[in-house]
N, CA and C atoms as an extended XYZ file, in Angstrom:
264
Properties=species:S:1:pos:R:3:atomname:S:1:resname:S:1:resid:I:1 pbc="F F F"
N         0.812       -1.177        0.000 N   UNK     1
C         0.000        0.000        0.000 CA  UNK     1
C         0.865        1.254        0.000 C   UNK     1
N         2.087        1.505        0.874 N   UNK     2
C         2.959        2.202        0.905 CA  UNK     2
C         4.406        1.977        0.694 C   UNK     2
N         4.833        3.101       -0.515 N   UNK     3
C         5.936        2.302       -0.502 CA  UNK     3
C         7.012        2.354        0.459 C   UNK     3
N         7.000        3.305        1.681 N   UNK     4
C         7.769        3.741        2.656 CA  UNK     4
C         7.159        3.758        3.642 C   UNK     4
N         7.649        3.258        4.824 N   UNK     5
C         7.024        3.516        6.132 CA  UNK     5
C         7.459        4.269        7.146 C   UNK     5
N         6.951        5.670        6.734 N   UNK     6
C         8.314        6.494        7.474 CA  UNK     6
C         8.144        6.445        8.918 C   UNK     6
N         6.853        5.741        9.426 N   UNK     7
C         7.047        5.710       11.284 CA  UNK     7
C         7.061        4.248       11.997 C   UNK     7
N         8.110        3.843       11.236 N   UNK     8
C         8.323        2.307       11.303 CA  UNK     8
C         9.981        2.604       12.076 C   UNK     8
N        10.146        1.889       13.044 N   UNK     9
C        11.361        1.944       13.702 CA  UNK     9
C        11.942        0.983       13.800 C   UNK     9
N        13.270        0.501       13.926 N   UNK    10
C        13.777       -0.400       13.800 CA  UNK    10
C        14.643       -0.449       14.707 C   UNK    10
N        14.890       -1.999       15.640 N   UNK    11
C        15.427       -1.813       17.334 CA  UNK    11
C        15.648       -3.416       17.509 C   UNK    11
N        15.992       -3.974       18.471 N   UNK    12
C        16.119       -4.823       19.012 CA  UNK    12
C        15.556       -5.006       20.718 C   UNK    12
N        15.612       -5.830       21.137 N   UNK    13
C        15.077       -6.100       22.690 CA  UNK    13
C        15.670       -7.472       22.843 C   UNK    13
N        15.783       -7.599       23.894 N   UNK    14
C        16.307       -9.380       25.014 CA  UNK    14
C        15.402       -9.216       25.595 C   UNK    14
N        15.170      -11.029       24.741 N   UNK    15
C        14.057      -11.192       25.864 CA  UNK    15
C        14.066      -12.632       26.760 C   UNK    15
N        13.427      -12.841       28.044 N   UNK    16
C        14.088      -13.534       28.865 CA  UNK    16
C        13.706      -15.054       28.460 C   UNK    16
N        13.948      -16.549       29.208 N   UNK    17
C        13.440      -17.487       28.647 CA  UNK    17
C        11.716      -17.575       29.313 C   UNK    17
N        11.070      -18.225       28.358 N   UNK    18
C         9.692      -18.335       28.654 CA  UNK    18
C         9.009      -17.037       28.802 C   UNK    18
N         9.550      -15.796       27.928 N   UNK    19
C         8.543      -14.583       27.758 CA  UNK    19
C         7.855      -15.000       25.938 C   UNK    19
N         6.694      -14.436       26.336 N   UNK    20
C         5.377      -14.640       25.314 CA  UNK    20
C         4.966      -13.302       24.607 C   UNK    20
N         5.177      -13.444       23.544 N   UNK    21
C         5.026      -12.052       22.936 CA  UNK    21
C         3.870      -12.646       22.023 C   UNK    21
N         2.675      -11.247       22.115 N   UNK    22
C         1.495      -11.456       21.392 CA  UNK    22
C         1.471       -9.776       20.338 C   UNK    22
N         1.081      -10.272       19.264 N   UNK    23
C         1.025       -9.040       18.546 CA  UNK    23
C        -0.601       -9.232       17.601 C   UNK    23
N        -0.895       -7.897       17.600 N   UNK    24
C        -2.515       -8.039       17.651 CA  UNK    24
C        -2.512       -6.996       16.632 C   UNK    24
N        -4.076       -6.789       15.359 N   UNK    25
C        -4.233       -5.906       14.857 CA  UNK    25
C        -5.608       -4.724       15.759 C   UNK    25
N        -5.110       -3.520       15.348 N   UNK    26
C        -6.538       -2.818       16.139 CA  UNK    26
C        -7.679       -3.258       15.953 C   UNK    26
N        -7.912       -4.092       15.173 N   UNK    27
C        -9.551       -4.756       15.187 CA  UNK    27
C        -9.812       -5.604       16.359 C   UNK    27
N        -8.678       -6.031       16.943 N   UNK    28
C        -8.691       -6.654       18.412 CA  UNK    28
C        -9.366       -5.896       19.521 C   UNK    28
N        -8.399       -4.787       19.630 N   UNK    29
C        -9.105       -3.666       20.950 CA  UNK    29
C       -10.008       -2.584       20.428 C   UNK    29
N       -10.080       -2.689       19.550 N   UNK    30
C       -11.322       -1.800       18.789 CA  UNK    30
C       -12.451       -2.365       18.537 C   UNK    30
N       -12.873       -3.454       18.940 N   UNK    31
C       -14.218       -4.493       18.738 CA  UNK    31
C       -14.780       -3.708       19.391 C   UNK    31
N       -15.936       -3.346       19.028 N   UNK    32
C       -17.198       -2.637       20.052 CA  UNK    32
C       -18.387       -3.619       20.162 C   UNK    32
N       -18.247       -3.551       21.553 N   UNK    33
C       -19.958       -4.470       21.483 CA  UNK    33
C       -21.023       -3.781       21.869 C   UNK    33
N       -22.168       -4.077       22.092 N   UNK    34
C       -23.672       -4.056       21.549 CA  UNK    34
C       -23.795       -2.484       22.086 C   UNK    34
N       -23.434       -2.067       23.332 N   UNK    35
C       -23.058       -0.786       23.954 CA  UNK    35
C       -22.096        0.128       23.414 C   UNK    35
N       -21.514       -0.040       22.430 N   UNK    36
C       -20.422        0.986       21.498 CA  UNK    36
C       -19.235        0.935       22.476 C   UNK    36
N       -18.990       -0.147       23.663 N   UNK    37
C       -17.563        0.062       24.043 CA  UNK    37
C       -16.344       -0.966       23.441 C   UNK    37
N       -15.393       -0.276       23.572 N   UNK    38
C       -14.093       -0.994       22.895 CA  UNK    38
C       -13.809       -2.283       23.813 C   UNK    38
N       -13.174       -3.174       23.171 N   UNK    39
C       -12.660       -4.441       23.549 CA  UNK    39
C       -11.667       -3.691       24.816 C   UNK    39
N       -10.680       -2.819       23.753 N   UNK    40
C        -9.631       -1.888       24.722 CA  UNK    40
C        -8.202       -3.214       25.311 C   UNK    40
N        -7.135       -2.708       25.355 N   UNK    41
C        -5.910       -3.160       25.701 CA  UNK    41
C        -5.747       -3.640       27.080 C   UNK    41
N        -6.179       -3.046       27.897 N   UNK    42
C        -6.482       -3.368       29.123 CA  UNK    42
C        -6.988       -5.020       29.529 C   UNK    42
N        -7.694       -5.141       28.572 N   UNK    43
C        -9.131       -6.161       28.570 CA  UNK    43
C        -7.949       -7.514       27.903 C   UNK    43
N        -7.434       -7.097       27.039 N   UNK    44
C        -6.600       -7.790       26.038 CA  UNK    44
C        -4.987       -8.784       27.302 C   UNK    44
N        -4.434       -7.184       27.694 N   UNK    45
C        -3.817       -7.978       28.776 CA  UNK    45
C        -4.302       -8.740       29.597 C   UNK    45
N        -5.210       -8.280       30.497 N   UNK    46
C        -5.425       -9.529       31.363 CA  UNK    46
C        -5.609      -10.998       30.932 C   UNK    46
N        -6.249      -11.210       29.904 N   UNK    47
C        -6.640      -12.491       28.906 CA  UNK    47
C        -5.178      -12.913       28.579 C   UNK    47
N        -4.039      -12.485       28.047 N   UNK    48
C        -2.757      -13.126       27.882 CA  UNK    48
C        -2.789      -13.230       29.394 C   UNK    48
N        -2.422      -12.521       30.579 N   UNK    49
C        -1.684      -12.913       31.668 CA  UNK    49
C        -2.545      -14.199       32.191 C   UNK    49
N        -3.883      -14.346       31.916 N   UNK    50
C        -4.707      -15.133       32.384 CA  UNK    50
C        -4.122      -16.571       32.111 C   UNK    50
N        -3.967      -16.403       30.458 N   UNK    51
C        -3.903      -17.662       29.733 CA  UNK    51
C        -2.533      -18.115       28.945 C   UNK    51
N        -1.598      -17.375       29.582 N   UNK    52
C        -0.204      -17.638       28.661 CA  UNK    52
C         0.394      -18.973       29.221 C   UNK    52
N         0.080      -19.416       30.129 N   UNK    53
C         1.170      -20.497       30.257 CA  UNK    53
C         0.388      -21.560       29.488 C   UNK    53
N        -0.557      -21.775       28.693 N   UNK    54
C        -1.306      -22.919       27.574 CA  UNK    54
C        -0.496      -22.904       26.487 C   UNK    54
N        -0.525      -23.605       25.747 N   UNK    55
C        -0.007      -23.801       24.334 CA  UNK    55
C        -0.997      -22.368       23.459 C   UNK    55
N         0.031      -21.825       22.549 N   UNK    56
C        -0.200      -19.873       21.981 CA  UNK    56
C        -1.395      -20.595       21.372 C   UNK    56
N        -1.794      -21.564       20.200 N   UNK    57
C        -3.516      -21.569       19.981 CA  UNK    57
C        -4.211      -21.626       20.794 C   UNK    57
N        -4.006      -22.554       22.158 N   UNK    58
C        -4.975      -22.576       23.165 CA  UNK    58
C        -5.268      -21.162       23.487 C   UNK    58
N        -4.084      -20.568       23.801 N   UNK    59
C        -4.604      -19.040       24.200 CA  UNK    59
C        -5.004      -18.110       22.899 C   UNK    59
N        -4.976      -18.696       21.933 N   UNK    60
C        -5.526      -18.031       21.141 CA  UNK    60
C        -7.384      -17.611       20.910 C   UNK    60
N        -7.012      -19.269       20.585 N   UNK    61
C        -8.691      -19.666       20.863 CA  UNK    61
C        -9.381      -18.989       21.770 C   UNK    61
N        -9.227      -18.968       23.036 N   UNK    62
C        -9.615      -18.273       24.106 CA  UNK    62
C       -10.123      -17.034       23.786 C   UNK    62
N        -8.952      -16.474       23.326 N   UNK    63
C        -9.038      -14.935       23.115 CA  UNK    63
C        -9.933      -14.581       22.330 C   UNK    63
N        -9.828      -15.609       21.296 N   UNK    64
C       -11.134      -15.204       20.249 CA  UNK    64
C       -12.803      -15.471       20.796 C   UNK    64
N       -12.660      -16.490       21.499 N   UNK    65
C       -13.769      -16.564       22.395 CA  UNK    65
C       -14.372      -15.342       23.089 C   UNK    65
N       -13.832      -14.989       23.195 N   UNK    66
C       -13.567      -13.582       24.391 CA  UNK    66
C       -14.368      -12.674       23.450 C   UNK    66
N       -13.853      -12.291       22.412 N   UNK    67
C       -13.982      -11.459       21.099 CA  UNK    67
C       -15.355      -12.096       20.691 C   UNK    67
N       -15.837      -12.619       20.744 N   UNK    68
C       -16.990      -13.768       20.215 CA  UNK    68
C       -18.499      -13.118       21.062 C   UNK    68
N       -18.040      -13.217       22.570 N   UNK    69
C       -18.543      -13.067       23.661 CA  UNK    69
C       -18.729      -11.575       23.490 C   UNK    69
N       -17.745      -10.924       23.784 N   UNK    70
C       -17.618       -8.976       23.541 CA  UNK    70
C       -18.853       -8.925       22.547 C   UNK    70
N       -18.416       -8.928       21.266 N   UNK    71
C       -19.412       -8.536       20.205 CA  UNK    71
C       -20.952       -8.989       20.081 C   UNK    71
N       -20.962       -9.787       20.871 N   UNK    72
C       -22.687      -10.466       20.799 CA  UNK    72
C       -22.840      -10.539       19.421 C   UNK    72
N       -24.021      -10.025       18.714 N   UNK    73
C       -24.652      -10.352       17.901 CA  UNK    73
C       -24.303       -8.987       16.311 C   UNK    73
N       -22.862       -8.283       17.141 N   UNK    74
C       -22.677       -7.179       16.495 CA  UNK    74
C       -21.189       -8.011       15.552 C   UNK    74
N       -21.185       -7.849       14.115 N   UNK    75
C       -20.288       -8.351       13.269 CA  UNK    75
C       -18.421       -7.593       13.314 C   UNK    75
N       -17.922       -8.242       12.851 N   UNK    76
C       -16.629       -7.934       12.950 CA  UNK    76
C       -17.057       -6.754       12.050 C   UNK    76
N       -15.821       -5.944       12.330 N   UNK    77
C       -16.280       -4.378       10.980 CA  UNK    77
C       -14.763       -4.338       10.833 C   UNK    77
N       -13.711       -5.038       11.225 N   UNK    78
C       -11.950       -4.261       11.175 CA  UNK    78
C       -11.235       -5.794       11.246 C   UNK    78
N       -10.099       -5.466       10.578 N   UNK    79
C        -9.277       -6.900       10.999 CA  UNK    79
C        -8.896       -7.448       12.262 C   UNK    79
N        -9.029       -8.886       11.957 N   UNK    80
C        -8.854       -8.873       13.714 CA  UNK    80
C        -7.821      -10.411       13.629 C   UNK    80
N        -6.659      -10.026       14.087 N   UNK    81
C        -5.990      -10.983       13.987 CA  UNK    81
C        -4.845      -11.091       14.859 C   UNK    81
N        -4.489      -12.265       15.588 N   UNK    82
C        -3.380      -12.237       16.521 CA  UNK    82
C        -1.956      -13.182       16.343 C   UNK    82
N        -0.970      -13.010       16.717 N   UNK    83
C        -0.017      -13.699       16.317 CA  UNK    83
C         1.051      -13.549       18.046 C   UNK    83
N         0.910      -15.036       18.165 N   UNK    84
C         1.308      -15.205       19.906 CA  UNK    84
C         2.591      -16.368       19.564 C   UNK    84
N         3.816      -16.116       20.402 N   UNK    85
C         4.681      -17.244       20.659 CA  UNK    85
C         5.328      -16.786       21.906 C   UNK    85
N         6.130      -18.202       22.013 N   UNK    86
C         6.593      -18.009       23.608 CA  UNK    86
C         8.179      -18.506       23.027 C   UNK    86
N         9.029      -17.957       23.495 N   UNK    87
C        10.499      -17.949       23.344 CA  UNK    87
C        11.151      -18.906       24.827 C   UNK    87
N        11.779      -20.040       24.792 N   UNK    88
C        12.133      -20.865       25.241 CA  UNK    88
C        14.086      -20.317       25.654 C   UNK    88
């Protein structure tokens, strides 16, 4: 879509053994359900801290459950997609 991403940064981090990194699109914390409120980041952490020590689909699944539950009967409108691993 772009051919440059000029607010794209580029870095490194250490990270320790058995940390779980989840990366999410805003259609995740931007789900609004039936009341117009956001899923929100907040909501998002606790659900990893809840469920990280499962295998990353198990906690995936979950999460989408969650997302399932949030939205009731109101349709996805944004991408919603997560990408979870745990570094050994």
């Amino acid at each position: 879509m772009l051919e440059d991403l000029p607010f794209l940064k580029v870095g490194s981090i250490q990270l320790e053994p058995n940390s779980t990194l989840v990366m999410y699109t805003d259609g995740i914390i931007e789900l609004e359900n039936e009341k117009n409120e956001f899923f929100e980041l907040d909501r998002l952490i606790k659900l990893v801290h809840n469920y990280y020590p499962l295998k990353m689909e198990d906690m995936n699944n979950i999460i989408f459950s969650k997302l399932d539950e949030w939205r009731a009967s109101r349709n996805y409108v944004d991408d919603t997609a997560i990408f979870s691993c745990r570094f050994f």
